[in-house]
matplotlib code that plots the C-alpha trace (Angstrom):
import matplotlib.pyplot as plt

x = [18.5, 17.2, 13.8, 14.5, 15.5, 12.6, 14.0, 17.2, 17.2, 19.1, 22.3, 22.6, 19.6, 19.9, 23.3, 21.7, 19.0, 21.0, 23.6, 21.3, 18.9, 20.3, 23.9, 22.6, 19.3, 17.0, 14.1, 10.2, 9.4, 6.0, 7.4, 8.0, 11.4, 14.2, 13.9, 13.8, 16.9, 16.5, 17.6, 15.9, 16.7, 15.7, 12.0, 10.8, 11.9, 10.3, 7.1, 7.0, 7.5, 5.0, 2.5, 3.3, 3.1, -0.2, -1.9, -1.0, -2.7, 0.0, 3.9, 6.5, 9.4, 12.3, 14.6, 18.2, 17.3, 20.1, 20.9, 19.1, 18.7, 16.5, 13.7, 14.0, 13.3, 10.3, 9.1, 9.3, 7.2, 4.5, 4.3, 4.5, 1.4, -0.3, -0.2, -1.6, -4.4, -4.0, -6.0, -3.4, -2.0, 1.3, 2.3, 5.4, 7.8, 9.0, 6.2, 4.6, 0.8, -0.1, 0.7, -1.6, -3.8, -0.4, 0.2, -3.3, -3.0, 0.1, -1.4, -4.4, -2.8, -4.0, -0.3, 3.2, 5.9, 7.7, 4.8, 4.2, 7.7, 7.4, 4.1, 5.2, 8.2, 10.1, 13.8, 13.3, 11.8, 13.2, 16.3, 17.4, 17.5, 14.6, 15.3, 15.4, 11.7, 10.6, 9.9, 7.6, 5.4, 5.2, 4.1, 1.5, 0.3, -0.4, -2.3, -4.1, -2.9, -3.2, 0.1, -0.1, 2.0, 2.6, 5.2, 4.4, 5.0, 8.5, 7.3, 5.9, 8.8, 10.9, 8.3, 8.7, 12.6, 12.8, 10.3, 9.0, 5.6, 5.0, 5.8, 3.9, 0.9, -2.1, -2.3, 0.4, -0.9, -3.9, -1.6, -0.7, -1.9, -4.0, -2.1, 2.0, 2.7, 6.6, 9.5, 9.8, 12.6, 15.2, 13.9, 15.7, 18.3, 19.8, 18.8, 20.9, 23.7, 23.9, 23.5, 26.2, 28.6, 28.4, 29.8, 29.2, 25.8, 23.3, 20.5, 17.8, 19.0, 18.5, 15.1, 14.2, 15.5, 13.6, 10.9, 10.9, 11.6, 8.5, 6.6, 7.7, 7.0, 3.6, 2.3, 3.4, 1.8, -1.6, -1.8, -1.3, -4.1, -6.5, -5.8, -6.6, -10.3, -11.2, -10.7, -10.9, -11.3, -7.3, -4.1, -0.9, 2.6, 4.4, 7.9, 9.5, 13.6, 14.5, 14.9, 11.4, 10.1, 13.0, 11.9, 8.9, 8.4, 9.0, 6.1, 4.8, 3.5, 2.1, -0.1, -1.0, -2.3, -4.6, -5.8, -5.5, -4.3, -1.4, 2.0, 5.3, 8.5, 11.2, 14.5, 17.2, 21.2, 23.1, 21.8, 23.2, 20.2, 20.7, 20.4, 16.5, 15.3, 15.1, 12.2, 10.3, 12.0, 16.1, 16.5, 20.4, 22.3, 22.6, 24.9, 24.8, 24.4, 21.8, 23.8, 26.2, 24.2, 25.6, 27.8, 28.0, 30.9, 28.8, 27.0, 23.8, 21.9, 18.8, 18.1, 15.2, 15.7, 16.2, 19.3, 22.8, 26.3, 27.2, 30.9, 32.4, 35.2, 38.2, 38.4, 34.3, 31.5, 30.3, 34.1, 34.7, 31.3, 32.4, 29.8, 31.0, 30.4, 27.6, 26.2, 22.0, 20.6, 17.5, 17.0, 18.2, 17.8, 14.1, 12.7, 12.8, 14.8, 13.0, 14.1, 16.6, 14.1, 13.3, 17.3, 17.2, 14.2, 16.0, 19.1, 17.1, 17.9, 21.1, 23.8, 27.3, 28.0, 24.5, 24.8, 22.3, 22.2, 22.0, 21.2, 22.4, 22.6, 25.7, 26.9, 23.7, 22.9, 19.7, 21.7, 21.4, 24.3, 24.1, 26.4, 26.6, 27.2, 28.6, 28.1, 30.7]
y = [-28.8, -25.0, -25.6, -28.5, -26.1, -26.9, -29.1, -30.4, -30.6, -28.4, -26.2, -26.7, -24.5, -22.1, -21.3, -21.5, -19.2, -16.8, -16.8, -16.4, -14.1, -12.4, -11.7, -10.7, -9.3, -9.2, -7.0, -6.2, -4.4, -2.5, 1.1, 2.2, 3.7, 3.0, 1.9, 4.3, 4.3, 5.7, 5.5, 3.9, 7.0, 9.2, 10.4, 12.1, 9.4, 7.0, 8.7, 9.2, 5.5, 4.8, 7.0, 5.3, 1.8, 2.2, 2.8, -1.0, -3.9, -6.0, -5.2, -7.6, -7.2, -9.0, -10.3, -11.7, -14.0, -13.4, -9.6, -7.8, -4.5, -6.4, -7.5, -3.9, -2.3, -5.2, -3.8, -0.3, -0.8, -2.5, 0.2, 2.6, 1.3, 0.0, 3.9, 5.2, 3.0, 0.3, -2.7, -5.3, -8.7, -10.6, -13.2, -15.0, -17.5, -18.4, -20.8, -23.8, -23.8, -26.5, -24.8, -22.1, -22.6, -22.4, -19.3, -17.9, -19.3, -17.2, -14.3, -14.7, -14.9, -19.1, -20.3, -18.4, -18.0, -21.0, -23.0, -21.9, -22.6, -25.8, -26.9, -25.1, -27.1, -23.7, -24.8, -28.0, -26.5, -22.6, -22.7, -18.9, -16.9, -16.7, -13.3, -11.9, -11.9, -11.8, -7.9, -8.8, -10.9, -8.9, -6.4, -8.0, -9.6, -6.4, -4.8, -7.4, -8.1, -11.7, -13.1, -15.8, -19.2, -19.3, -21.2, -25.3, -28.6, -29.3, -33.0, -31.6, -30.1, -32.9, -35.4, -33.1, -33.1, -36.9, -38.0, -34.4, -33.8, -36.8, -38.3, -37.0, -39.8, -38.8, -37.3, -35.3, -34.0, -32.7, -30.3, -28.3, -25.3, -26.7, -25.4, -24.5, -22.3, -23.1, -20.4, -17.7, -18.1, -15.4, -16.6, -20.3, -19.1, -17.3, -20.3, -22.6, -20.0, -20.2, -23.4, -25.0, -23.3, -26.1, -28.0, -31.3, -31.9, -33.6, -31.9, -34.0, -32.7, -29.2, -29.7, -31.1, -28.1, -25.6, -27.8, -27.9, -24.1, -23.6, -25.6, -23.4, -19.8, -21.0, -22.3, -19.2, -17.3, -19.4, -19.4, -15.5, -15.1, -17.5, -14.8, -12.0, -13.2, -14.2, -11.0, -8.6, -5.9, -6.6, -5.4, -8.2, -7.5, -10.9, -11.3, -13.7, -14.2, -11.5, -14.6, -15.2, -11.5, -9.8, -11.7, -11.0, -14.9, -16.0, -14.7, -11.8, -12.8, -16.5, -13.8, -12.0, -14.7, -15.6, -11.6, -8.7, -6.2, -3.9, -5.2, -3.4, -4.8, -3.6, -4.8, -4.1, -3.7, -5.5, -6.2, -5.0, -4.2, -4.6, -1.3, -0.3, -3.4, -3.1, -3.6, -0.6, 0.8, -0.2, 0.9, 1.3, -1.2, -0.8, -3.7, -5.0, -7.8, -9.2, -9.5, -12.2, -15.0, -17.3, -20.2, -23.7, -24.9, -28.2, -29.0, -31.4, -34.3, -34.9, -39.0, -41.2, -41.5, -37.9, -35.3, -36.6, -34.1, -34.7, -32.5, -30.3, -28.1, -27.5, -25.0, -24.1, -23.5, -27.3, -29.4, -26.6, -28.2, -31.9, -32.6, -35.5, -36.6, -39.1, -37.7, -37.5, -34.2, -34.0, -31.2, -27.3, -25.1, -25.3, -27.2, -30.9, -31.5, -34.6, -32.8, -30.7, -28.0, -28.2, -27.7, -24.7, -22.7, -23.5, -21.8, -19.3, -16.3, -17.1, -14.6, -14.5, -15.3, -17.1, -20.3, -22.9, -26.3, -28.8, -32.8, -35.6, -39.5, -41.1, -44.5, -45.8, -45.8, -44.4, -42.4, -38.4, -36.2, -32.7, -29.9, -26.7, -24.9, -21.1, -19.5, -17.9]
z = [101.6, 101.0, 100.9, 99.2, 96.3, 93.6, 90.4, 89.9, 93.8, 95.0, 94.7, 90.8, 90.5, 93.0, 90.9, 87.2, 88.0, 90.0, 87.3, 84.5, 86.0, 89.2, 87.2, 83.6, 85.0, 82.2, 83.4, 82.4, 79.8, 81.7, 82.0, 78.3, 79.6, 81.6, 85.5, 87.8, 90.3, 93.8, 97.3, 99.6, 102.4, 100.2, 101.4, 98.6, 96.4, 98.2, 98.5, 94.9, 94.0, 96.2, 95.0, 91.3, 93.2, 94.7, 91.4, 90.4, 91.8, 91.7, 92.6, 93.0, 94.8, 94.3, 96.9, 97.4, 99.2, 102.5, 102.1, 105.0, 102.9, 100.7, 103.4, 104.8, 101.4, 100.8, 104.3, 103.2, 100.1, 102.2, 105.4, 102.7, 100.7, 104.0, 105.3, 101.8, 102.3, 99.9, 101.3, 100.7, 101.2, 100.7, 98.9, 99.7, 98.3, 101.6, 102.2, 100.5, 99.5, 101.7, 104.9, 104.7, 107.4, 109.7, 108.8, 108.8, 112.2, 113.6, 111.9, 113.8, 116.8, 117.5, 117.9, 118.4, 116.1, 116.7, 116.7, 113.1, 112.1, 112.9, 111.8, 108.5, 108.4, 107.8, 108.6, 106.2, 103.1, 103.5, 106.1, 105.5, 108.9, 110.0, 111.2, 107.6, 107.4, 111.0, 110.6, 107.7, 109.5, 112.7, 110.5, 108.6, 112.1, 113.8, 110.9, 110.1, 106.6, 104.7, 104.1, 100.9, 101.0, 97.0, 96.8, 95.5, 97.9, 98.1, 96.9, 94.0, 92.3, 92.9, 91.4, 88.1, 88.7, 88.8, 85.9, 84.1, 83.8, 81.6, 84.3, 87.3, 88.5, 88.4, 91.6, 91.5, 88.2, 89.6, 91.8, 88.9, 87.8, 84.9, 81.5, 82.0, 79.6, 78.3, 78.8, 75.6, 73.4, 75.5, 78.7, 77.8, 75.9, 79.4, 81.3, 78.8, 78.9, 82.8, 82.6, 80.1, 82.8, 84.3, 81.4, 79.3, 81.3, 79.1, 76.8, 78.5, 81.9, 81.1, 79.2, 82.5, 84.4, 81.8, 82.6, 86.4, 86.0, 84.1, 86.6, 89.8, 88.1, 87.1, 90.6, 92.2, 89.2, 89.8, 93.4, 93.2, 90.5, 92.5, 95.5, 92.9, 91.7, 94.9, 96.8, 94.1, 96.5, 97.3, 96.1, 96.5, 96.8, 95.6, 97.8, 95.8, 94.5, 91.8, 89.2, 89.3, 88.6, 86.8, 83.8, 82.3, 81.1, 85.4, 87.2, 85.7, 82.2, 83.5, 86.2, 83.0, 81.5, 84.1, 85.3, 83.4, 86.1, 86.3, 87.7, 88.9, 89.4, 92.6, 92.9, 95.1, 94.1, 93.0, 89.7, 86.4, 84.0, 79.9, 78.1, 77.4, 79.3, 82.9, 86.4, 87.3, 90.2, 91.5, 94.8, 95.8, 98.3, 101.9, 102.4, 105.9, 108.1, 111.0, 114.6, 114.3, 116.1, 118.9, 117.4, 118.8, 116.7, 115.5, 113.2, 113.7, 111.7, 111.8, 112.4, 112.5, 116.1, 116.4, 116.2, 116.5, 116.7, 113.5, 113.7, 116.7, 115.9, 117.5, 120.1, 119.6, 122.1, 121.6, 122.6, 125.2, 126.6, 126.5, 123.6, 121.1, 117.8, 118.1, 120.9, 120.4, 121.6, 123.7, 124.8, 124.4, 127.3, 128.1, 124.4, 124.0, 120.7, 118.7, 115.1, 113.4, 113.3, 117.4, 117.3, 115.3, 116.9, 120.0, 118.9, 116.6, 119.0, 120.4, 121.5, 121.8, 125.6, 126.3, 128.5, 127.4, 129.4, 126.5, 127.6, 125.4, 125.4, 124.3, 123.5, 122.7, 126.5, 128.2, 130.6, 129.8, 130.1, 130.6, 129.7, 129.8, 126.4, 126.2, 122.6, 121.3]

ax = plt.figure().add_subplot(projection="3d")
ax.plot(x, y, z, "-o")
ax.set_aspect("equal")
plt.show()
C-alpha cells in the first residue's frame, strides 16, 4: 500500500484529496495579489523568486508526488536558497517521524543509502521511485543540511481510520499533536465535494475521512513547528504533496497556529488556480520521465516466510528465465532477499539488458534453483 496511504487506508484518499485539492486548487491567501507564474529556465525569474523566498522562514513546496519536474523544481528552490546563504533544513513527507535517527544516520554518513531505506521501511510506507528524490538527499548529504521525517507512523493514521480519535487508546493518543484544530468550513466543503464522487458512501465515513484528514496535516504541521522553536536560528523548506499546502486550512494555518513566522507556498503545473486565490509562486511544467527502469515481468508478494512470484507475464524477462508462480526468491544478484523491500533495493537500479542471477526454492523443497534473469 503507498505508504500505507494515511486514513481510509489507502487509494480512496489518495483520489479524494487529489481531486479536491490537486484538481480545483484552492491556494493561500499570503501574497495580497495573484501568484506569480514563471518558468523554471528562466534565470532571472528564478533569482528573483528566490530573493522573495529567502526573506520567509518557512516555504513550502508542493509536489506531485511522481512527476520528475516537480522534485527538480523542489531541488532548485533549495540549491538556490542554500547558495544565498539561508541556513536551512528540510522537511519531508516522504518519511515517518519515528525513523528519524535513520535518516540522520545516512545524512551523517554512518550507513549507505540502502541501508537507510530499509531501516526506514521506505518501500512499505512510501513506494514511489525512489529515484524521484535521490537528488534531494545527495544534496542535503553533501552540504550538510538536516532533512526532517514529518510525516506520522503509518500505524497511527490507521488507528484514527479504524475507530476516530474517540477512539485512539491511550497510547496512541499521546502521539498526537496535543489540540487538532478541525478543517474550516471551505476546506470540508471541497473535501465532501471530491468525495460524494464516489457516490452513496456513508456520512460517518466521510466525517471519519475529514477527521483522519485533519489528523495528518496537523502532525506534519507540529513536527515542523517543534523543528522551528528548537533551532530558531533555521529556515525549513516543507516538501510535502500540493494537497497539503495549497490550502491554507492543510499545513500552513495549523504551523501558524503554533509559530508566528512567515510562509510561502511553490507549486508546480498542472494546477488550475480559482480567480484571486492562488500559492505564491507556479512554476510552468517540464513534463518528462526518469529512464525507463529494467522490467522483470512479475510481480512479487511479500510472505511470512519471505517473497514468493506472485504473477509472470507472458513473454517477460521473468518466464523467459524459467521463473514460476510460487517460486520463493532468495536471493537477487549479490543481496539476500528475506522482504519485499530487499527485492526492490535489489532491483532499484536496474537497466534494460542487465543480467541478474536470481536463486529461488520451489515446491516447498530446500533445493535452490538458480536462473538467470535478463531485464527487458
Amino acid at each position: 500500500m503507498r505508504h500505507r496511504r494515511n486514513g481510509l487506508t489507502g487509494s480512496l484518499l489518495t483520489a479524494v484529496v487529489l481531486i479536491a485539492l490537486a484538481g480545483c486548487a484552492p491556494g493561500v491567501k499570503r501574497t495580497g495579489g495573484e501568484a506569480v507564474l514563471l518558468d523554471p529556465g528562466d534565470p532571472g525569474a528564478v533569482a528573483a523568486m528566490l530573493d522573495r523566498l529567502a526573506e520567509r522562514r518557512v516555504v513550502h513546496v508542493g509536489e506531485i508526488h511522481d512527476r520528475v519536474d516537480h522534485h527538480e523544481n523542489q531541488l532548485l528552490i533549495i540549491r538556490g536558497l542554500h547558495e544565498r546563504g539561508v541556513k536551512l533544513a528540510i522537511g519531508v513527507e516522504w518519511f515517518q517521524e519515528p525513523f528519524q535517527r535513520h535518516l540522520d544516520d545516512f545524512l551523517a554518513g554512518r550507513i549507505d543509502e540502502r541501508e537507510m531505506l530499509r531501516r526506514t521501511d521506505y518501500y512499505e510506507r512510501w513506494t514511489f521511485d525512489y529515484r524521484l528524490y535521490r537528488d534531494i538527499l545527495a544534496f542535503a548529504k553533501a552540504q550538510g543540511i538536516p532533512v526532517i521525517a514529518l510525516n506520522a507512523p503509518a500505524e497511527l493514521v490507521d488507528a484514527v481510520s479504524r475507530n476516530g480519535i474517540a477512539g485512539l487508546s491511550p497510547a496512541e493518543r499521546a502521539l498526537l499533536p496535543a489540540s487538532i484544530a478541525p478543517a474550516d468550513p471551505s476546506y470540508e466543503k471541497r473535501l465532501r465535494t471530491a468525495f460524494e464522487l464516489h457516490g452513496g458512501l456513508p456520512e460517518e465515513r466521510f466525517q471519519r475521512f475529514l477527521e483522519v484528514q485533519s489528523v495528518w496535516d496537523e502532525y506534519m504541521a507540529n513536527r515542523a513547528a517543534r523543528f522551528l522553536v528548537d533551532h530558531p536560528d533555521h529556515s525549513l523548506i516543507v516538501l510535502a504533496g500540493s494537497a497539503h499546502v495549497l490550502h491554507d486550512s492543510a499545513i500552513p494555518a495549523r504551523l501558524r497556529r503554533q509559530v508566528r513566522t512567515s510562509q510561502a507556498v511553490v507549486v508546480t503545473k498542472p494546477f488550475d488556480p480559482l480567480p484571486g486565490v492562488a500559492p505564491d509562486f507556479i512554476l510552468v511544467a517540464r513534463d518528462h520521465a526518469l529512464e525507463r527502469p529494467g522490467r522483470t515481468g512479475m510481480s512479487l508478494r511479500g510472505e511470512p516466510d519471505g517473497v514468493l512470484v506472485h504473477e509472470v507475464k507472458s513473454g517477460g524477462a521473468a518466464e523467459r528465465a524459467g521463473l514460476r508462480v510460487g517460486d520463493r526468491v532468495v536471493r537477487i544478484g549479490d543481496e539476500p532477499i528475506a522482504s519485499l523491500s530487499d527485492a526492490r533495493l535489489a532491483l532499484m537500479d536496474g537497466i534494460p539488458g542487465q543480467r541478474l542471477r536470481v536463486v529461488v526454492k520451489r515446491d516447498g523443497s530446500g533445493r535452490a534453483l538458480t536462473r538467470n534473469l535478463t531485464l527487458l
